[in-house]
NUZA-417508 format. One record per atom (N, C-alpha, C): x, z, y; residue in one letter; atom name. Coordinates in steps of 0.1 Angstrom, whole numbers, plus 5000, padded with zeros to 4 digits. Atoms other than C-alpha are relative to their C-alpha. Layout:
// NUZA-417508
@c1 X; c3 Z; c2 Y; residuo a; atomo CA
...
END
This chain:
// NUZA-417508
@c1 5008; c3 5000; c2 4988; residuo x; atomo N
@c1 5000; c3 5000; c2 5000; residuo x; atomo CA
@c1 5009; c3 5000; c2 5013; residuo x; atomo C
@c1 4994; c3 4997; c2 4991; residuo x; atomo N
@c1 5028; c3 5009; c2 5023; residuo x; atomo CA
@c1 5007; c3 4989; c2 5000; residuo x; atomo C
@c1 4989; c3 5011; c2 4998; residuo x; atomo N
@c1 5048; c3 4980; c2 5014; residuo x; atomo CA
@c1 4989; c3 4991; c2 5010; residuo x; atomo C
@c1 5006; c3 5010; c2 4991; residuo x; atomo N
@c1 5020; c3 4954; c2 5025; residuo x; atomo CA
@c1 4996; c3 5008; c2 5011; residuo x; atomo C
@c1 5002; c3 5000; c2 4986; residuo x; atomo N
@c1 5012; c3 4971; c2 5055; residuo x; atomo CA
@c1 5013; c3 4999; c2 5012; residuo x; atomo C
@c1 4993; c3 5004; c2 4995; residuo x; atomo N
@c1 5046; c3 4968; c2 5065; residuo x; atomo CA
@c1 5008; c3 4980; c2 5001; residuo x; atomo C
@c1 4999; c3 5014; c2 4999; residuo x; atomo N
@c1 5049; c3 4929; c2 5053; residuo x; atomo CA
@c1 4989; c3 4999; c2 5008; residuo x; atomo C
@c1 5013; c3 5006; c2 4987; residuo x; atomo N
@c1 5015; c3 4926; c2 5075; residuo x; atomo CA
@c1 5004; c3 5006; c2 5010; residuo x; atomo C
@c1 4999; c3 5001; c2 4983; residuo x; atomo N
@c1 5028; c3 4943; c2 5106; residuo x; atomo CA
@c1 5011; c3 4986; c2 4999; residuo x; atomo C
@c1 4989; c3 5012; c2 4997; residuo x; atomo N
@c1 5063; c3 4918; c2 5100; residuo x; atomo CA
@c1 4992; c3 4988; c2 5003; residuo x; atomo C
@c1 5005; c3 5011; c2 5001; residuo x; atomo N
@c1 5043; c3 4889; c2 5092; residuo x; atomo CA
@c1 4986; c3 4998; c2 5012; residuo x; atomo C
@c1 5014; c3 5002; c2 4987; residuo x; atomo N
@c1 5011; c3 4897; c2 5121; residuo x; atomo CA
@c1 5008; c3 5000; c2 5015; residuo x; atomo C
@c1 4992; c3 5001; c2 4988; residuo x; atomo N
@c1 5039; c3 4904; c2 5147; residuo x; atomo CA
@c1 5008; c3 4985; c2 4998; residuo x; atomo C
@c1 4992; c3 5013; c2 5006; residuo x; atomo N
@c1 5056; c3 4869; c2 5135; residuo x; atomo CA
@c1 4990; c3 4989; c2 5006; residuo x; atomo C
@c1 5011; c3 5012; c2 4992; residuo x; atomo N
@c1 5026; c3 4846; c2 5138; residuo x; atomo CA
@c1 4995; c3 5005; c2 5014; residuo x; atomo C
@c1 5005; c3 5002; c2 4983; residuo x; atomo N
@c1 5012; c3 4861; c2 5171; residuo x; atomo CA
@c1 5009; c3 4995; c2 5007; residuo x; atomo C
@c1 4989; c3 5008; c2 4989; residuo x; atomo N
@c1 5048; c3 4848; c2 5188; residuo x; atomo CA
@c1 4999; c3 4989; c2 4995; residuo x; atomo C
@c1 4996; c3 5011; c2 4999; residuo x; atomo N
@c1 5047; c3 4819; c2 5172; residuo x; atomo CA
@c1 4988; c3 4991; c2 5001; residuo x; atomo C
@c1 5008; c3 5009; c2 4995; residuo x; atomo N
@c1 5010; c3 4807; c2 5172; residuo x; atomo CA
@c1 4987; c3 5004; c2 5008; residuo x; atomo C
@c1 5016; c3 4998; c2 4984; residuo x; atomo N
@c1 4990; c3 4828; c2 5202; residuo x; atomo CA
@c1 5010; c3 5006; c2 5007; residuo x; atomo C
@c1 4993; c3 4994; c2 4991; residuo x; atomo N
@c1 5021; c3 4838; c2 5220; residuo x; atomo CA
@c1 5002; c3 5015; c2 5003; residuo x; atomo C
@c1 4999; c3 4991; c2 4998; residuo x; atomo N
@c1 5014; c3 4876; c2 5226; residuo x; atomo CA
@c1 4994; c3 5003; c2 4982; residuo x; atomo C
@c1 5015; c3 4997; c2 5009; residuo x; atomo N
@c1 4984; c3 4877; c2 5197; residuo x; atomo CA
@c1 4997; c3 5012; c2 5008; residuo x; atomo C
@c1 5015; c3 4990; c2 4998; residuo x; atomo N
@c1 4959; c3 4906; c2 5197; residuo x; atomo CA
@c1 5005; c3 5010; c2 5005; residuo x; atomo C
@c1 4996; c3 4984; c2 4999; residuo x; atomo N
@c1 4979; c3 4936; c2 5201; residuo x; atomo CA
@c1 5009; c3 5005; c2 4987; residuo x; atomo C
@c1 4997; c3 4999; c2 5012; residuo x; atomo N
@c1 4997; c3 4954; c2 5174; residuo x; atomo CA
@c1 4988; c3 5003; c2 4987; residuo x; atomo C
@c1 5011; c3 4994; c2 5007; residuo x; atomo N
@c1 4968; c3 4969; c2 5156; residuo x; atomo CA
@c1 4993; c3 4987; c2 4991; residuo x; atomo C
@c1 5010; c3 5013; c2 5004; residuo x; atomo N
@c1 4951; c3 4939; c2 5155; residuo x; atomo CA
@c1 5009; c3 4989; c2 4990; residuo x; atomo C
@c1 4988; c3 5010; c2 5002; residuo x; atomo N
@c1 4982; c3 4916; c2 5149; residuo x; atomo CA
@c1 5004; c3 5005; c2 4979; residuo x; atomo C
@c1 5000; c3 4993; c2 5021; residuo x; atomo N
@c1 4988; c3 4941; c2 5110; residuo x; atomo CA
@c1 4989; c3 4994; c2 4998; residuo x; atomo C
@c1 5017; c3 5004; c2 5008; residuo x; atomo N
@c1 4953; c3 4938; c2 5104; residuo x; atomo CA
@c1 5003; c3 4982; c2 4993; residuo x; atomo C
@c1 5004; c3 5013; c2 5000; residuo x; atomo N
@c1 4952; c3 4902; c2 5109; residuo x; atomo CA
@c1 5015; c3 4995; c2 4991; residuo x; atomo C
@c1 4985; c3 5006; c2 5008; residuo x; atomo N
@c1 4990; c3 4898; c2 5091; residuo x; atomo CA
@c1 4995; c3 5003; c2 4981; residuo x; atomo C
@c1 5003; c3 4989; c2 5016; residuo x; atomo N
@c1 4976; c3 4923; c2 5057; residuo x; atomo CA
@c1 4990; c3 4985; c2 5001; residuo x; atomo C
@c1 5016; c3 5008; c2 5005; residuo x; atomo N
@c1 4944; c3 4895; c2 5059; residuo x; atomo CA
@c1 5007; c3 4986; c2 4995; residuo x; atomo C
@c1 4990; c3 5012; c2 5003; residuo x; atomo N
@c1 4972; c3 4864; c2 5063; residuo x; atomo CA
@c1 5004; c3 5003; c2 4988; residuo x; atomo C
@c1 4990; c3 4997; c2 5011; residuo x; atomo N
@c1 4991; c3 4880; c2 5033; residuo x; atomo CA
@c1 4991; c3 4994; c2 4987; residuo x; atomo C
@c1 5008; c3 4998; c2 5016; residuo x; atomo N
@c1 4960; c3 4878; c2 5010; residuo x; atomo CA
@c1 4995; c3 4987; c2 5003; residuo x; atomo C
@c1 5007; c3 5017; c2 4997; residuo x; atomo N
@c1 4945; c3 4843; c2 5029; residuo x; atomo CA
@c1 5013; c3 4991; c2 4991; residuo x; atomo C
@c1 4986; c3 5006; c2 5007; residuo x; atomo N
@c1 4982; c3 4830; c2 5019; residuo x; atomo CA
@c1 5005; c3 4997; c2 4988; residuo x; atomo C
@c1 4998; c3 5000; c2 5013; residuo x; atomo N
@c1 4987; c3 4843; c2 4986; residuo x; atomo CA
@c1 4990; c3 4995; c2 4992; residuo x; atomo C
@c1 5010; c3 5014; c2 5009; residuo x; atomo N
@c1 4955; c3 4825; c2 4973; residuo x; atomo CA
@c1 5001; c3 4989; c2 5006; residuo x; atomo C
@c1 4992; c3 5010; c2 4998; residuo x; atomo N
@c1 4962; c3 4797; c2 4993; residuo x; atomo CA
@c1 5010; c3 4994; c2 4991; residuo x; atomo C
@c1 4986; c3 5003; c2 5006; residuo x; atomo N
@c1 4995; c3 4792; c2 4979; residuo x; atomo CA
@c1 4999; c3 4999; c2 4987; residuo x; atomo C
@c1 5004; c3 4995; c2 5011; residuo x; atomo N
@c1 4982; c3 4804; c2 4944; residuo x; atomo CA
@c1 4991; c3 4989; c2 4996; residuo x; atomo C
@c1 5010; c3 5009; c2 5005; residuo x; atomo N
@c1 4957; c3 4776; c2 4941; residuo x; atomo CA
@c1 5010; c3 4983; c2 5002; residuo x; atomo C
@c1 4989; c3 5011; c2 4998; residuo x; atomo N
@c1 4984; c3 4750; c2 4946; residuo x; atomo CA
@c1 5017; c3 5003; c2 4987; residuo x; atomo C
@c1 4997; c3 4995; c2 5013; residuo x; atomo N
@c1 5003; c3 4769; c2 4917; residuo x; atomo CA
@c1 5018; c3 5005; c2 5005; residuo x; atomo C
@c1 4984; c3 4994; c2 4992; residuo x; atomo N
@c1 5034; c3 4788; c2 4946; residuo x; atomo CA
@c1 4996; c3 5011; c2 4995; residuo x; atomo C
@c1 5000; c3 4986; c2 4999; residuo x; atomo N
@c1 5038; c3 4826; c2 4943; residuo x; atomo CA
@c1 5014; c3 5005; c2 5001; residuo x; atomo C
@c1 4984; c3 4995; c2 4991; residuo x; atomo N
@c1 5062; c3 4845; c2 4964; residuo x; atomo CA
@c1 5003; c3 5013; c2 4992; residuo x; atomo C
@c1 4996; c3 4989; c2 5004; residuo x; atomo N
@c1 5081; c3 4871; c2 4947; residuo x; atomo CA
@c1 5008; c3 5009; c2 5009; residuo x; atomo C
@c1 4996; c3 4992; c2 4994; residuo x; atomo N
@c1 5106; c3 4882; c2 4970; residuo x; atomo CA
@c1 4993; c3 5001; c2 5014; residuo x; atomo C
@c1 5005; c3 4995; c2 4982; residuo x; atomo N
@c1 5102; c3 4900; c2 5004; residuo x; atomo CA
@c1 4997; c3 4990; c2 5010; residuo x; atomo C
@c1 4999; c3 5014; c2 4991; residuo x; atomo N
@c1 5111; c3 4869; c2 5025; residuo x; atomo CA
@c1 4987; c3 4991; c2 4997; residuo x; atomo C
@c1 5011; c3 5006; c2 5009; residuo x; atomo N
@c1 5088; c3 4847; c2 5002; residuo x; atomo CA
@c1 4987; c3 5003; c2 5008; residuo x; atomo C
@c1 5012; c3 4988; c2 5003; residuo x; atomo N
@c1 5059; c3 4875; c2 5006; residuo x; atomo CA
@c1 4993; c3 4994; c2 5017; residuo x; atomo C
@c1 5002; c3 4997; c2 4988; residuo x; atomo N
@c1 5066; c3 4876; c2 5044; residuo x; atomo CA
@c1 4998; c3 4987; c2 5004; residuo x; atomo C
@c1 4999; c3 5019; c2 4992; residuo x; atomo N
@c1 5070; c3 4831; c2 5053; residuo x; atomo CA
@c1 4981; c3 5002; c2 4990; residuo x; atomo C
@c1 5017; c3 5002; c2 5005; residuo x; atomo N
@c1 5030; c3 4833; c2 5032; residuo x; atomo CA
@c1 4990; c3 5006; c2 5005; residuo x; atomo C
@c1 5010; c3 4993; c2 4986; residuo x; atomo N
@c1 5017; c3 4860; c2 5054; residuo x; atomo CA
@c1 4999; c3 4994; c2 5008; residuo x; atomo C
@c1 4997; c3 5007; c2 4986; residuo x; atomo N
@c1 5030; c3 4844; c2 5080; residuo x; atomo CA
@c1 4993; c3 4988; c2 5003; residuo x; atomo C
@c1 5011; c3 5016; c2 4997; residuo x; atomo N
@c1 5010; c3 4809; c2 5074; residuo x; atomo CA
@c1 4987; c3 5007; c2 4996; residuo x; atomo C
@c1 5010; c3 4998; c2 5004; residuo x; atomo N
@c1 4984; c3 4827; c2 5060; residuo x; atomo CA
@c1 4992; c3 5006; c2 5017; residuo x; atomo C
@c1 5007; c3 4996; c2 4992; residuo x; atomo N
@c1 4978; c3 4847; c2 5092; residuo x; atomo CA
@c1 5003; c3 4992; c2 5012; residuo x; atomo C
@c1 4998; c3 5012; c2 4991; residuo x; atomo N
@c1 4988; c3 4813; c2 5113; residuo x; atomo CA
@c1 4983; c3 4996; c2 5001; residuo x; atomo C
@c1 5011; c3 5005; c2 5003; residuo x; atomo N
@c1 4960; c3 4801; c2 5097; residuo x; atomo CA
@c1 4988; c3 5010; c2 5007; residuo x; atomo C
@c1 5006; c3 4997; c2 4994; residuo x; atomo N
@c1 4939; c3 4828; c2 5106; residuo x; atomo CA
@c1 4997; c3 5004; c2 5017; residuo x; atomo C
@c1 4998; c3 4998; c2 4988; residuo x; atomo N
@c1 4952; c3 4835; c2 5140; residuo x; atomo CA
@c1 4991; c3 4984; c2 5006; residuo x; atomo C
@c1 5003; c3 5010; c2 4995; residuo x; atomo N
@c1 4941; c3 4794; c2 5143; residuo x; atomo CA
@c1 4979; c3 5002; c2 5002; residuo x; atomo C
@c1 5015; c3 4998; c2 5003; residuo x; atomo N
@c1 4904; c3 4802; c2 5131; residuo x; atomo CA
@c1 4993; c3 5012; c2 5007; residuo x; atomo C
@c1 5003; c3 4995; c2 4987; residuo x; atomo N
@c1 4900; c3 4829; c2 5155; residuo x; atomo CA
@c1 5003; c3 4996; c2 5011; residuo x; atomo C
@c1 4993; c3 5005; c2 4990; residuo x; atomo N
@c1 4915; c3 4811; c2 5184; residuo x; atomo CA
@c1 4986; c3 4988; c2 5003; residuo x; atomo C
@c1 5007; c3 5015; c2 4999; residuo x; atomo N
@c1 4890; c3 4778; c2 5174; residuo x; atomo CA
@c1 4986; c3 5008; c2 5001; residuo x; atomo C
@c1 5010; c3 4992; c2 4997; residuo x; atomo N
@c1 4858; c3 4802; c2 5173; residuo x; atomo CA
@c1 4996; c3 5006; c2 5009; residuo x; atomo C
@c1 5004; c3 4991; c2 4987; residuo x; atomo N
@c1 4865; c3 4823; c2 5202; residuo x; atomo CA
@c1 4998; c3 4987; c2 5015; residuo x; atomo C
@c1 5000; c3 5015; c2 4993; residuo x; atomo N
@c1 4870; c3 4786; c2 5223; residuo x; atomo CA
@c1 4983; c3 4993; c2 5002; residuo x; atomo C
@c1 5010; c3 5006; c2 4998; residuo x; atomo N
@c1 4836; c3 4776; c2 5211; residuo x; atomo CA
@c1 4988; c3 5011; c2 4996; residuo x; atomo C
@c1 5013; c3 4992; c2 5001; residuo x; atomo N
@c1 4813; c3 4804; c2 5213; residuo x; atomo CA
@c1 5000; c3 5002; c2 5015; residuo x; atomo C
END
């Protein structure tokens, strides 16, 4: 439990610099890294990847919560 909440802050602090600039906050930025970690790993998992090391773990969060950083970005735009 402690591990992924520290690959979701790495990986939520990672994608907010790279695809909303600041993102959400920290709070928000974990949350949304822990949700990348699990969007990612089935992602990736349905394409037949799986990350074992740390790095790995962390570059899957990291698109996973790209991804979702994108789909809250495109939502909040058109509501």
């Amino acid at each position: 439990m402690i591990y992924s909440i520290i690959v979701g802050a790495i990986s939520g602090w990672l994608a907010g610099q790279l695809f909303k600039g600041k993102g959400f906050g920290f709070i928000m930025n974990v949350i949304i890294g822990i949700v990348g970690g699990i969007i990612g790993g089935w992602a990736f998992g349905l394409i037949g990847i799986y990350a074992y090391s740390l790095l790995g773990r962390i570059i899957v969060s990291v698109i996973g919560a790209g991804i979702l950083f994108w789909l809250i970005s495109f939502f909040n735009k058109h509501t």
